[in-house]
Structures are given as C-alpha cells and as structure tokens.
MARFI-855564 format. One record per residue: residue in three letters; residue number from 0; z, y, x of N, C-alpha, C, CB in turn. Coordinates in pm, 1 decimal. Last residue first. Glycine has a CB too. Layout:
! MARFI-855564
 residuo num     n.pz     n.py     n.px    ca.pz    ca.py    ca.px     c.pz     c.py     c.px    cb.pz    cb.py    cb.px
     ALA NUM        Z        Y        X        Z        Y        X        Z        Y        X        Z        Y        X
...
! end
This chain:
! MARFI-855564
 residuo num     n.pz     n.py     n.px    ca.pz    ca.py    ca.px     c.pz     c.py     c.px    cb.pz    cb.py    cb.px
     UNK  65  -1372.6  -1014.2   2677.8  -1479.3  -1077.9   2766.3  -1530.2  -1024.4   2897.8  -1589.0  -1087.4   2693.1
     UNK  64  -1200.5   -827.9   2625.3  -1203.9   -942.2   2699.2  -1260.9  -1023.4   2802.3  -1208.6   -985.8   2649.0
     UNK  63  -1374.7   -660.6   2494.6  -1350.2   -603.5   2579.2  -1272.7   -743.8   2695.0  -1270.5   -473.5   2518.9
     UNK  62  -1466.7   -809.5   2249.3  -1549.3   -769.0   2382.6  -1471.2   -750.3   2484.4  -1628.9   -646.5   2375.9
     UNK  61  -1161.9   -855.5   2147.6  -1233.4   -968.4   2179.0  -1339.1   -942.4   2304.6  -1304.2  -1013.7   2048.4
     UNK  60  -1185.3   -528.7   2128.4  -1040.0   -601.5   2204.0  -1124.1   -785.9   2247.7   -849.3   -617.2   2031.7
     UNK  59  -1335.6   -535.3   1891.3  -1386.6   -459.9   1993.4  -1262.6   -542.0   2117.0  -1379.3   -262.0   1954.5
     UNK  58  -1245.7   -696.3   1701.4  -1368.8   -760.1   1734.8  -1376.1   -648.9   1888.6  -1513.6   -747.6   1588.1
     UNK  57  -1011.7   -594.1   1624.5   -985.9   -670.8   1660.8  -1140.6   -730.1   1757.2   -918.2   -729.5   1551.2
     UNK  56  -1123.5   -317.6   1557.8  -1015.1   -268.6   1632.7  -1015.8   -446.4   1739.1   -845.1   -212.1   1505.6
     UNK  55  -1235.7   -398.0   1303.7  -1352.9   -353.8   1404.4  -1277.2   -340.3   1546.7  -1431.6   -194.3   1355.9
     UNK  54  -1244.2   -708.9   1146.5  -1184.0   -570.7   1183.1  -1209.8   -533.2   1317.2  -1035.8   -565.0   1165.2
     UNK  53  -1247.8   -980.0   1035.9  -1379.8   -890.8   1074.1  -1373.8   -757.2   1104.8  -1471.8   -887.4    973.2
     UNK  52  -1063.0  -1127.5   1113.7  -1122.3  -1162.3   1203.1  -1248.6  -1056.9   1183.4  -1138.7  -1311.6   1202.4
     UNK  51   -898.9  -1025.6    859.0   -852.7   -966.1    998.5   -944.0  -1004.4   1119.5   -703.9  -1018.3   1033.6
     UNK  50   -994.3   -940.0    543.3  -1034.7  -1002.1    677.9  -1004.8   -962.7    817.9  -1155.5  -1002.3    680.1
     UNK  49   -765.0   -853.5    300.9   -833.8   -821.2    436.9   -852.3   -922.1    517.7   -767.7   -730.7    514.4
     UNK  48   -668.3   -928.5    -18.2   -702.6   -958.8     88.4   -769.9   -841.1    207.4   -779.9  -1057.7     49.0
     UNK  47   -526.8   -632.8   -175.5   -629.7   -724.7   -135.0   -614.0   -764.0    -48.9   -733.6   -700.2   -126.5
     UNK  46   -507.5   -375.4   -436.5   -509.4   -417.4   -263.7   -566.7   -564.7   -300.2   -322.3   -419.7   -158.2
     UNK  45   -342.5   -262.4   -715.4   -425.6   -218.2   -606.7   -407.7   -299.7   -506.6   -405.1    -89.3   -564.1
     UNK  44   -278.4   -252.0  -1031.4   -217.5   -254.5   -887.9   -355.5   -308.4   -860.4    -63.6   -351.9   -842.3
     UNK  43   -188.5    -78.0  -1336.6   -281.3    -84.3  -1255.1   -219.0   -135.0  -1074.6   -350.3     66.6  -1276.8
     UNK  42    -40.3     68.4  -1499.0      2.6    -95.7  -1508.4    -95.4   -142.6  -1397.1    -29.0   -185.9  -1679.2
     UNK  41    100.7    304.9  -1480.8    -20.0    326.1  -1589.8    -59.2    116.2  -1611.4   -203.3    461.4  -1487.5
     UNK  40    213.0    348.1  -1169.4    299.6    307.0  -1363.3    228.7    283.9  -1476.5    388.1    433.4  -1440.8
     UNK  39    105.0    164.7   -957.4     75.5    238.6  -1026.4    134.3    243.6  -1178.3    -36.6    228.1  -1009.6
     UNK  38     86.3     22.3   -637.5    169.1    -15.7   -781.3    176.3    145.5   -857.1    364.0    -93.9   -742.6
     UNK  37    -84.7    -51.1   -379.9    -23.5     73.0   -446.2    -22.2     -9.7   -628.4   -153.2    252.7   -415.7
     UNK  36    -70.4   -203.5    -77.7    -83.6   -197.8   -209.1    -45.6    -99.1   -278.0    -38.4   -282.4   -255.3
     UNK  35      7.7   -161.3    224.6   -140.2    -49.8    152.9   -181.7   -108.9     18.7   -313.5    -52.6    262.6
     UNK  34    191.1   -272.2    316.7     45.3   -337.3    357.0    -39.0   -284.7    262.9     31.4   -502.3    354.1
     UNK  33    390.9    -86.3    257.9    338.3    -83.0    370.5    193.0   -154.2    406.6    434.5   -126.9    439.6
     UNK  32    297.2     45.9    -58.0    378.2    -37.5     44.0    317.6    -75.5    133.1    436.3   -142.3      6.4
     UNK  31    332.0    257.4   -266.0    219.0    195.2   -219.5    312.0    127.0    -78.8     72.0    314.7   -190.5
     UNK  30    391.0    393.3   -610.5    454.6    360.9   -490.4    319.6    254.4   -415.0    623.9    277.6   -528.0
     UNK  29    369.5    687.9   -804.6    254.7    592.6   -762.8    339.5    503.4   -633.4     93.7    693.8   -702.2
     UNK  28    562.0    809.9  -1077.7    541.3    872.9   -926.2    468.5    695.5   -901.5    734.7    943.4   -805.3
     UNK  27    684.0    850.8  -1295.3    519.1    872.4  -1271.3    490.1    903.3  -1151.4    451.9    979.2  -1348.6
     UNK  26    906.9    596.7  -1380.1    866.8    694.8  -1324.1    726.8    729.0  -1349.5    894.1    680.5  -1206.5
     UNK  25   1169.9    458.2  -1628.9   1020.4    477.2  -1566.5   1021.3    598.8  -1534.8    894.2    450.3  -1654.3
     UNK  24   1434.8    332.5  -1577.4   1399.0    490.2  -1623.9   1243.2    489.3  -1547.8   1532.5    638.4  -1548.0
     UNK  23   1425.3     96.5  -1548.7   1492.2    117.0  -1653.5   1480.7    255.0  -1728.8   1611.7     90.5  -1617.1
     UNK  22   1108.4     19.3  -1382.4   1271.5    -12.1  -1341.0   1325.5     60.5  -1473.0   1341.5     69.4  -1167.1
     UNK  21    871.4    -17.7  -1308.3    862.2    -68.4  -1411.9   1031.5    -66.4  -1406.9    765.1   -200.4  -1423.4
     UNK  20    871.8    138.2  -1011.1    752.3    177.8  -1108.8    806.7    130.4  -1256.6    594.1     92.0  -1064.0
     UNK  19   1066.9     41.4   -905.2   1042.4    174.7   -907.1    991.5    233.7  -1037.4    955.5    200.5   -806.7
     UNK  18   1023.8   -223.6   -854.2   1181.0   -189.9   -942.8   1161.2     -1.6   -995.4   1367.9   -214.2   -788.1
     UNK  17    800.4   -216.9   -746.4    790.2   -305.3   -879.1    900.5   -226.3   -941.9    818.2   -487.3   -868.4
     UNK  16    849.9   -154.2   -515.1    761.6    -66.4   -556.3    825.3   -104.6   -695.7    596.6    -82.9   -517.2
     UNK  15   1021.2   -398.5   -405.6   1117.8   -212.8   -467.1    966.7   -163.8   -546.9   1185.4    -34.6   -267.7
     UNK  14    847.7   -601.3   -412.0    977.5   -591.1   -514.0    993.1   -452.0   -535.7   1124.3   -653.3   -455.9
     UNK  13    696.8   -491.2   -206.5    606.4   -491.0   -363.2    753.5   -520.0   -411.5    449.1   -635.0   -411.0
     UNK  12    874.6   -289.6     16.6    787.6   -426.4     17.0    734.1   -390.8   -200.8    940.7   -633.9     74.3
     UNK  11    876.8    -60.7     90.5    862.5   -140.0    218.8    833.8   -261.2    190.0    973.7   -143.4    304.0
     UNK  10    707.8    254.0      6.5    832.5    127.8     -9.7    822.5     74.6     94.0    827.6     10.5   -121.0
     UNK   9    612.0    625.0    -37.3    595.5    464.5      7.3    733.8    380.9     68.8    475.7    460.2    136.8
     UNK   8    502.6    766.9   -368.4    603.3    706.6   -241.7    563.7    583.1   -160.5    744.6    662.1   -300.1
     UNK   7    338.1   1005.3   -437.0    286.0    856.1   -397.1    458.3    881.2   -342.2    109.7    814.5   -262.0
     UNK   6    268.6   1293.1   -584.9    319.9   1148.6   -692.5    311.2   1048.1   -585.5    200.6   1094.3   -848.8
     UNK   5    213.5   1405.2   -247.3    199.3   1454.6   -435.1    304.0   1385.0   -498.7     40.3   1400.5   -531.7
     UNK   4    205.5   1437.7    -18.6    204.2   1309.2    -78.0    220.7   1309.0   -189.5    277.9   1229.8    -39.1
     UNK   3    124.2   1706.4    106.0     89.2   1568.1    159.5     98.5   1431.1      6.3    230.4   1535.3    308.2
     UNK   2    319.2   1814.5    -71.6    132.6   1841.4   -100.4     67.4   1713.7    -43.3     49.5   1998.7      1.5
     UNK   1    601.0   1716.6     -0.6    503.7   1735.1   -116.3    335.1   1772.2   -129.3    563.2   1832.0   -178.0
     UNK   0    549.2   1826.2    279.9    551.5   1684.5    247.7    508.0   1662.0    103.2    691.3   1626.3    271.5
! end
C-alpha cells in the first residue's frame, strides 16, 4: 500500500483534505478527495470542472439506447 500510494491520502471531502494539509502540525503527505481534487501542502490545488455530457462512458450508454 505504501508504494501504491507514496505521500497521497485519500479524504472524503475538501474540508478534511484542507484540515490535513494546512491543520496545526503540517503534513507532507498530498490528500486528493473523492471527486479527484488533490490539496497539496506546497499551497497548490488541483481539479476542475468536468463535462459530464462529454464523457465517453455517458455518450456510449446514450448510443447504446438508441
């Protein structure tokens, strides 16, 4: 599990990452939460919008509808 996941934990929402990363005893461990933001101690955060109508899983399920 360590090699798998080096420095990353993963949270369940951006508060805990936040309390993790910037909390009273800073860490150097990277937390990334379930919707694949990653809060980084260096001050750096990560993610984004996603287009869910242009995802390839959702557009193929639409064909397959049809």
């Amino acid at each position: 599990m360590e090699f798998v996941f080096s420095n990353f934990m993963i949270v369940s929402s951006p508060d805990v990452a936040k309390a993790i990363v910037k909390g009273p005893i800073p860490s150097k461990i990277k937390c990334v939460t379930l919707d694949g933001d990653i809060h980084d101690p260096s001050g750096i955060l990560t993610g984004g919008y996603v287009d869910k109508n242009n995802m390839i899983l959702t557009r193929y399920e639409d064909f397959k509808n049809l």
